[in-house]
Backbone bond lengths (Angstrom), bond angles and torsions (degrees), N, CA, C in turn:
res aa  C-N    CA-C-N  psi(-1)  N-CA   C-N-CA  omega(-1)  CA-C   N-CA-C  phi
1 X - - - 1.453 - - 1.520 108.89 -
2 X 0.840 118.78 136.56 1.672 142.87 176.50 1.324 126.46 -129.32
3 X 1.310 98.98 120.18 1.659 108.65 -161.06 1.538 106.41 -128.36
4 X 1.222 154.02 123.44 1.176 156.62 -102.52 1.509 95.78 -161.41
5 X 1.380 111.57 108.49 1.690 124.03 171.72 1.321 109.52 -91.66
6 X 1.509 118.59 137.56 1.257 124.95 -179.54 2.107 93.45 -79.13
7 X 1.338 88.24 146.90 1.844 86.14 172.35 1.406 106.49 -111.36
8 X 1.048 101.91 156.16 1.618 115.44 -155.39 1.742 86.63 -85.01
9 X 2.199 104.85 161.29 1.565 76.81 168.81 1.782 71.93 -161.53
10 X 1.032 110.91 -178.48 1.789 118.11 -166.90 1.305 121.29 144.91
11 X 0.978 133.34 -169.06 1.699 123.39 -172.79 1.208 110.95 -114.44
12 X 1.706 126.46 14.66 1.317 117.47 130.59 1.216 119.52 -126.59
13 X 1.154 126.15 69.89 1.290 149.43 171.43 1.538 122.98 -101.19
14 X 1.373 122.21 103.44 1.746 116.81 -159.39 1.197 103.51 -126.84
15 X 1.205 126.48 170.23 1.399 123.01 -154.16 1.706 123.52 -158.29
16 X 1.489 116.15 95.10 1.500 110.22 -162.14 2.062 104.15 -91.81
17 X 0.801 134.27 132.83 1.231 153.91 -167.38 1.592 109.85 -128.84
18 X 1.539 121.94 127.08 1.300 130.16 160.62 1.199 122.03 -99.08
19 X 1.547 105.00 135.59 1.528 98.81 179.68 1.499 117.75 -83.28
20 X 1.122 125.05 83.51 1.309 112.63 175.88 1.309 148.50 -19.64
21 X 1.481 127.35 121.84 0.940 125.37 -164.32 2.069 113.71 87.45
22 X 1.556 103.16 2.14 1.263 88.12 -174.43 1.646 101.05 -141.24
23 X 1.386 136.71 -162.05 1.340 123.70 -176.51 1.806 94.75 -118.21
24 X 1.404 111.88 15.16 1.450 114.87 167.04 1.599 134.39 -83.24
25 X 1.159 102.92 108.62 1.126 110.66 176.13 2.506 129.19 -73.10
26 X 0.666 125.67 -173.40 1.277 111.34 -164.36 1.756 90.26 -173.13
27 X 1.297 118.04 110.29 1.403 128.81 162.79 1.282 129.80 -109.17
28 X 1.107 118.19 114.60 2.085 128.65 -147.91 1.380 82.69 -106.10
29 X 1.613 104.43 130.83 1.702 99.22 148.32 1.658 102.97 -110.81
30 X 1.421 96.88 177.63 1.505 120.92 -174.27 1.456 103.99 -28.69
31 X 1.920 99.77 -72.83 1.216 99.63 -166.48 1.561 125.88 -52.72
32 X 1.383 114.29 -29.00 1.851 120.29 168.77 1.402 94.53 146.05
33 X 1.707 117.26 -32.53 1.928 86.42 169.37 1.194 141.45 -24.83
34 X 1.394 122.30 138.66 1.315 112.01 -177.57 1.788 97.91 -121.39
35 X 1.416 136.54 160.11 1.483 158.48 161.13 1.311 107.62 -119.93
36 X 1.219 118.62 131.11 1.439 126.95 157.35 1.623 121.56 -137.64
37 X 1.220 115.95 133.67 1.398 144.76 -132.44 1.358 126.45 -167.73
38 X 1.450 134.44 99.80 1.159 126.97 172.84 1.574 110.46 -64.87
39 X 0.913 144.74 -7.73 1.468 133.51 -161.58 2.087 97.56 -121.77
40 X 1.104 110.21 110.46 1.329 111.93 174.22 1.936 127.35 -56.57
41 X 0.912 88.24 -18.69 1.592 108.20 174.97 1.828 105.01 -50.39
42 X 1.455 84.95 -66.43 1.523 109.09 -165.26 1.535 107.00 -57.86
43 X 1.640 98.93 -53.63 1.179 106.09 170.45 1.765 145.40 -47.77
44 X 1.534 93.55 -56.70 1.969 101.46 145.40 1.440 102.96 -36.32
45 X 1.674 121.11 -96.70 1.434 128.39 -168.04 1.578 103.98 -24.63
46 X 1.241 115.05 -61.94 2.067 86.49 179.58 1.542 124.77 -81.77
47 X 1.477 112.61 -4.88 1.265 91.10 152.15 1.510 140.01 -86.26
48 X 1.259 120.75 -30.47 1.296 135.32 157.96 1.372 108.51 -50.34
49 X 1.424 136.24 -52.93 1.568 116.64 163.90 1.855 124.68 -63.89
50 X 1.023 97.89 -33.30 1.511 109.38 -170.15 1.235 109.62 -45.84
51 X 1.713 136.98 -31.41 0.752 133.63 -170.53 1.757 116.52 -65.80
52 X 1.332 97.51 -37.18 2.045 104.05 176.58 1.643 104.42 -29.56
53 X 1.226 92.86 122.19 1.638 124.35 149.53 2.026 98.03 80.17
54 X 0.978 107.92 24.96 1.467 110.85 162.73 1.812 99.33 -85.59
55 X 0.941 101.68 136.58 1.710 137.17 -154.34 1.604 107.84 -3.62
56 X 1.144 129.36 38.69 1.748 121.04 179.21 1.953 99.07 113.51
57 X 1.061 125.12 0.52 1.524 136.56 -165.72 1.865 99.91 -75.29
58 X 1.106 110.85 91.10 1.028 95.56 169.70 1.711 130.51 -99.76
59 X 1.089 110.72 -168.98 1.985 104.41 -156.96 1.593 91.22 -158.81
């Protein structure tokens, strides 16, 4: 059975992704940046900042 989740999407909507097969991680923001980073730490910290100065969004 296969059941199909809608994914959420909006302008704070962020996105951690594994690369399979590897200990790399990959953090998408909204706008389409991408970070990649084995260490999740690092990874949060630029996404949670990354967002500054996308269209009037402030933080």
């Amino acid at each position: 059975m296969s059941t199909r989740v809608a994914m959420l999407s909006g302008d704070a909507v962020v996105r951690i992704h594994w690369k399979l097969g590897t200990d790399v991680l990959v953090g998408v923001c909204h706008c389409g940046a991408e970070h990649e980073s084995e260490d999740p730490v690092e990874l949060w910290e630029w996404l949670l900042a990354h967002p500054d100065g996308h269209g009037g969004r402030d933080r």
